[in-house]
C-alpha positions in Angstrom: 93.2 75.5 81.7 91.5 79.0 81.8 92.4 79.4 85.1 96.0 78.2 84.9 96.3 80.8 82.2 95.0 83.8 84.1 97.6 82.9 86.9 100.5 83.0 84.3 99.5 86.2 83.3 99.6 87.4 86.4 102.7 86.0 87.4 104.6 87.9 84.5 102.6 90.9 85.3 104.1 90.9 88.8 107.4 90.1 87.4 107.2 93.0 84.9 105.9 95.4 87.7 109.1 94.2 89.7 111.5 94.7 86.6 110.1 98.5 85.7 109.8 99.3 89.5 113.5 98.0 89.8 114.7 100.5 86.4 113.1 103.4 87.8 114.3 102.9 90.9 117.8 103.3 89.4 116.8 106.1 87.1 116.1 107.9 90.0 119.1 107.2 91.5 121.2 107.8 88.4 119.3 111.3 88.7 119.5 112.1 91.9 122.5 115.0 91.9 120.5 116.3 89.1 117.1 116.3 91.3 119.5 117.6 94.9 120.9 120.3 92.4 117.4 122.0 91.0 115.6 121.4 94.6 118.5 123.7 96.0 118.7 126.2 93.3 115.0 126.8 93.4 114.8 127.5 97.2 118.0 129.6 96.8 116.5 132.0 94.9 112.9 133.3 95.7 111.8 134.1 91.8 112.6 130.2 91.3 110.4 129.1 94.3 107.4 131.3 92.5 108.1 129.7 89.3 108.1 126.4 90.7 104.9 126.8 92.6 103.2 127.8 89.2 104.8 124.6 88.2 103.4 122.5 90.5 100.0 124.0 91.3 99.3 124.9 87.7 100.1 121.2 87.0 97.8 119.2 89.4 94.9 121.5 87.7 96.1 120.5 84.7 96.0 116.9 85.9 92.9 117.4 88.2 91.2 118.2 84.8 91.7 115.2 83.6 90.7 113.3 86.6 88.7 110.7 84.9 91.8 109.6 82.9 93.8 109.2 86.3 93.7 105.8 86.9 96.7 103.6 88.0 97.7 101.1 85.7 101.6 100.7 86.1 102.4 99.1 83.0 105.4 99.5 81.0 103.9 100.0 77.8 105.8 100.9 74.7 105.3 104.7 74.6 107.0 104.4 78.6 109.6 102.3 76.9 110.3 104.6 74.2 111.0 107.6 76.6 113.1 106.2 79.1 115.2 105.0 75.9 115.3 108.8 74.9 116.1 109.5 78.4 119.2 106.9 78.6 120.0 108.0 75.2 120.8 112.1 76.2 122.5 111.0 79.2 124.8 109.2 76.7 125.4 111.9 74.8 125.6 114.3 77.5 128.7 112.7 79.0 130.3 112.8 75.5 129.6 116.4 73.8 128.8 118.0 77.7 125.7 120.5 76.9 123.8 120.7 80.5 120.6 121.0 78.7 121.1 117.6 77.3 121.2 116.2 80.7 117.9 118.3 81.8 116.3 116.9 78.6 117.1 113.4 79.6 115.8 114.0 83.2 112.4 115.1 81.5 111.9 112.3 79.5 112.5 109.9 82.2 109.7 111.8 84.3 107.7 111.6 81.2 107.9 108.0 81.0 107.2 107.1 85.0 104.1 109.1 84.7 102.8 107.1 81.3 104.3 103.9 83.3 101.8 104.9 86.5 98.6 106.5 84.6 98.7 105.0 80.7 99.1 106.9 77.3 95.6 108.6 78.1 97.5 111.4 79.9 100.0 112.0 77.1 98.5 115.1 76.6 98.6 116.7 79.8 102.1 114.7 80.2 103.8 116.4 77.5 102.2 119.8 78.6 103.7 119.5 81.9 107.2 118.2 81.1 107.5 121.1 78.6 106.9 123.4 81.8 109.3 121.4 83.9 112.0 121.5 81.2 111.5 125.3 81.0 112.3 125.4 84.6 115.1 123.3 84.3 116.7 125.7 81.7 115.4 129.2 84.0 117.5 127.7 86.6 120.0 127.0 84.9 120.4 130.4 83.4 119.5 132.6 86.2 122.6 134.0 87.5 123.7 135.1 83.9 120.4 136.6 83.3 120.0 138.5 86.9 121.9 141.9 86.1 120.6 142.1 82.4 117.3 141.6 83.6 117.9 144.6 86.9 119.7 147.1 84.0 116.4 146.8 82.0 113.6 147.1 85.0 115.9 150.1 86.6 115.8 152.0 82.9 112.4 151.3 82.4 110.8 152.6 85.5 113.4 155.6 85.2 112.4 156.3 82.1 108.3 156.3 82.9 109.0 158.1 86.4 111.1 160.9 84.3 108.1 161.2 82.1 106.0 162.0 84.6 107.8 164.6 86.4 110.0 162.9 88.6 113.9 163.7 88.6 115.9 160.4 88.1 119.2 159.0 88.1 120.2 155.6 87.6 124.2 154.4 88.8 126.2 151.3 90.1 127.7 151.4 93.3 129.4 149.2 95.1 129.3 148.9 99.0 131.5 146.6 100.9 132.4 145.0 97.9 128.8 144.1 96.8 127.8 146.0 93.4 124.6 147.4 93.8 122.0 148.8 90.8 120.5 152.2 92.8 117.8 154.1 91.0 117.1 157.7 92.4 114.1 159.0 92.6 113.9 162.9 93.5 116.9 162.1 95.7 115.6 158.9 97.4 118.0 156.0 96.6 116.1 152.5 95.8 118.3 149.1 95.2 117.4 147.5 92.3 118.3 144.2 93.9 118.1 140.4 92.5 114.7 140.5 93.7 113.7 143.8 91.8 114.7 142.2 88.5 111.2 140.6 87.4 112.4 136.9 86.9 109.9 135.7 89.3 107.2 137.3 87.3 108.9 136.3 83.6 109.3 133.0 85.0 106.0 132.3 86.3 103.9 133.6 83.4 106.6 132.1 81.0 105.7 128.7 82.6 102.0 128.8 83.1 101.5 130.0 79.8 103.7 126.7 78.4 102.2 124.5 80.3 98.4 125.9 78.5 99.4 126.4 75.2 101.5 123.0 74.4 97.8 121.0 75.8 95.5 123.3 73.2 95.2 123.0 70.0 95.6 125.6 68.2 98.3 126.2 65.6 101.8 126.6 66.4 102.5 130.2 65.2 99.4 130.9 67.4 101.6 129.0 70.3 104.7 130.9 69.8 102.6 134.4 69.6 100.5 133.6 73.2 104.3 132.7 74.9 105.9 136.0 73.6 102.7 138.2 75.1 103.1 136.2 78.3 106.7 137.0 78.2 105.6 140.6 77.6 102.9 140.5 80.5 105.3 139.6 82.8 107.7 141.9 82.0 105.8 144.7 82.3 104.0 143.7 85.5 107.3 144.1 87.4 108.0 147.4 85.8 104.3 148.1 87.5 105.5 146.5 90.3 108.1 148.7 91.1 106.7 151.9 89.5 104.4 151.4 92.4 106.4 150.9 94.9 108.6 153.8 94.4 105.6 155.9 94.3 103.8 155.2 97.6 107.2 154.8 99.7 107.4 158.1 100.9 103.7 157.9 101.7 103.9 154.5 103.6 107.0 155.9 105.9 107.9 152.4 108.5 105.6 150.4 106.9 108.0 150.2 103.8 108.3 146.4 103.9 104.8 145.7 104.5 103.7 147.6 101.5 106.6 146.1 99.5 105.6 143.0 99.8 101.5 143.3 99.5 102.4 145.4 96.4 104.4 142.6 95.3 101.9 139.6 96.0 99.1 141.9 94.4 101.2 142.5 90.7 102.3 139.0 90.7 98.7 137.2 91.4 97.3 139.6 88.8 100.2 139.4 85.8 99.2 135.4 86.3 95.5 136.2 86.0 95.7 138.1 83.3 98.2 135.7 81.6 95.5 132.8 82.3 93.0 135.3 80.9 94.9 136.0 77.7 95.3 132.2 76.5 92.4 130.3 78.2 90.3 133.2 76.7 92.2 133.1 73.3 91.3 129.3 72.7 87.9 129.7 74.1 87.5 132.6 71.2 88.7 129.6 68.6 86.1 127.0 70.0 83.4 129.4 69.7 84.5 130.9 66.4 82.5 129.1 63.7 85.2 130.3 60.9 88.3 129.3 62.9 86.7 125.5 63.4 88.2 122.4 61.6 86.6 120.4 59.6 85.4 116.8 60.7 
């Protein structure tokens, strides 16, 4: 009888498996202009291709931390349910009000809930932490080209104004050449193109997203959250001024090897704003742990 029992069970496990590989498989589907659309945009634009390799690499740490708790168990358990039921529930909406975050939103639950469907509800956590990241991107990319020349107008004034600080003469105008507008910032009558590349999103991006995806798995108190994004916001921002303070500095110094210092330069300010970024909020909640006055009570 005991026998005939466990083969029941494992009869409707199989058939459940079947059922919940079967609705994914048509999620996926459903999503699939969704997934074409972000997997072009991000390798369109290089700052988006930086971002999402923060994404991803920063997530498998993430997830490699939690490596005991990565064990298959593909089971559609209720919290799985309850998010592809959020996710089905924004599309819904989506197609009636038409927000495009909505339909982002809904593509981040779904991923939420084929992760808890593979691994179990002991990787919520690190779930949630990571979908908050990816839904971030989903929004960067989506806002990108309305952000690009804001973002260039402030880099191009900022580094103007520090260079005319310190004794350089300045100018900042838009031209445009063969019909392409073009930010140039003049430096003691050296013209530089504050071009796409030049206007820090990479950097923003990037330290915008690594810090998200560390703060929303601490815990530590939400004004504290909101306070540690802003100065990785900040970081960012001002590692691209550096960036480009730098550059214009040493280019008449480098002479043919412009490129080659441009891009060392840039690797260098970009691998160091994210350092310091993981510095700043890793160190900030190790400074909570080991603070006996900031500890809860058990």
């Amino acid at each position: 009888m005991e026998k005939e029992n466990r083969e029941t069970e494992s009869t409707n496990n199989r058939k459940d498996n079947l059922l919940s590989f079967l609705v994914f498989g048509i999620t996926a589907i459903i999503f699939y202009p969704t997934t074409r659309w972000l997997i072009q945009t991000t390798f369109d634009h290089q700052q988006l291709s930086y971002a999402f390799f923060i994404l991803i690499f920063a997530g498998l740490f993430h997830f490699y931390e939690n490596k005991d708790k990565l064990k298959p168990v593909w089971q559609l358990e209720n919290r799985s349910i309850l998010l592809l039921t959020f996710s089905y529930s924004l599309m819904a909406l989506f197609y009636f009000i038409k927000i495009l975050p909505l339909i982002f939103a809904s593509y981040s639950f779904a991923l939420a809930s084929l992760i808890i469907f593979v691994f179990g509800k002991k990787v919520s956590r690190a779930t949630a932490a990571w979908i908050g990241a990816f839904f971030l991107f989903s929004i960067m990319a989506m806002f990108m080209p309305y952000v690009d020349w804001p973002l260039r107008g402030l880099a191009g004034k900022n580094v103007g104004w520090i260079l005319s600080l310190i004794g350089y003469d300045v100018g900042l105008s838009l031209v445009s050449h063969e019909g392409i507008a073009m930010l140039i910032l003049s430096v003691d009558g050296k013209p530089f193109n504050v071009a796409a590349e030049c206007n820090g999103f990479g950097a923003l991006s990037s330290s915008l997203l690594l810090s998200l995806l560390l703060i929303l798995y601490m815990k530590i108190r939400y004004l504290d959250k909101i306070i540690l994004f802003f100065i990785s916001g900040l970081i960012g921002f001002l590692f691209n001024i550096l960036r480009i303070l730098i550059i214009v500095i040493l280019a008449p110094k480098v002479g043919d090897q412009y490129m080659l210092m441009h891009e060392v330069v840039g690797n260098i300010t970009l691998w160091s704003c994210l350092a310091l970024v993981w510095w700043v909020v890793k160190g900030y909640q190790t400074e909570k742990l080991d603070n006996p006055i900031m500890a809860k009570k058990i």
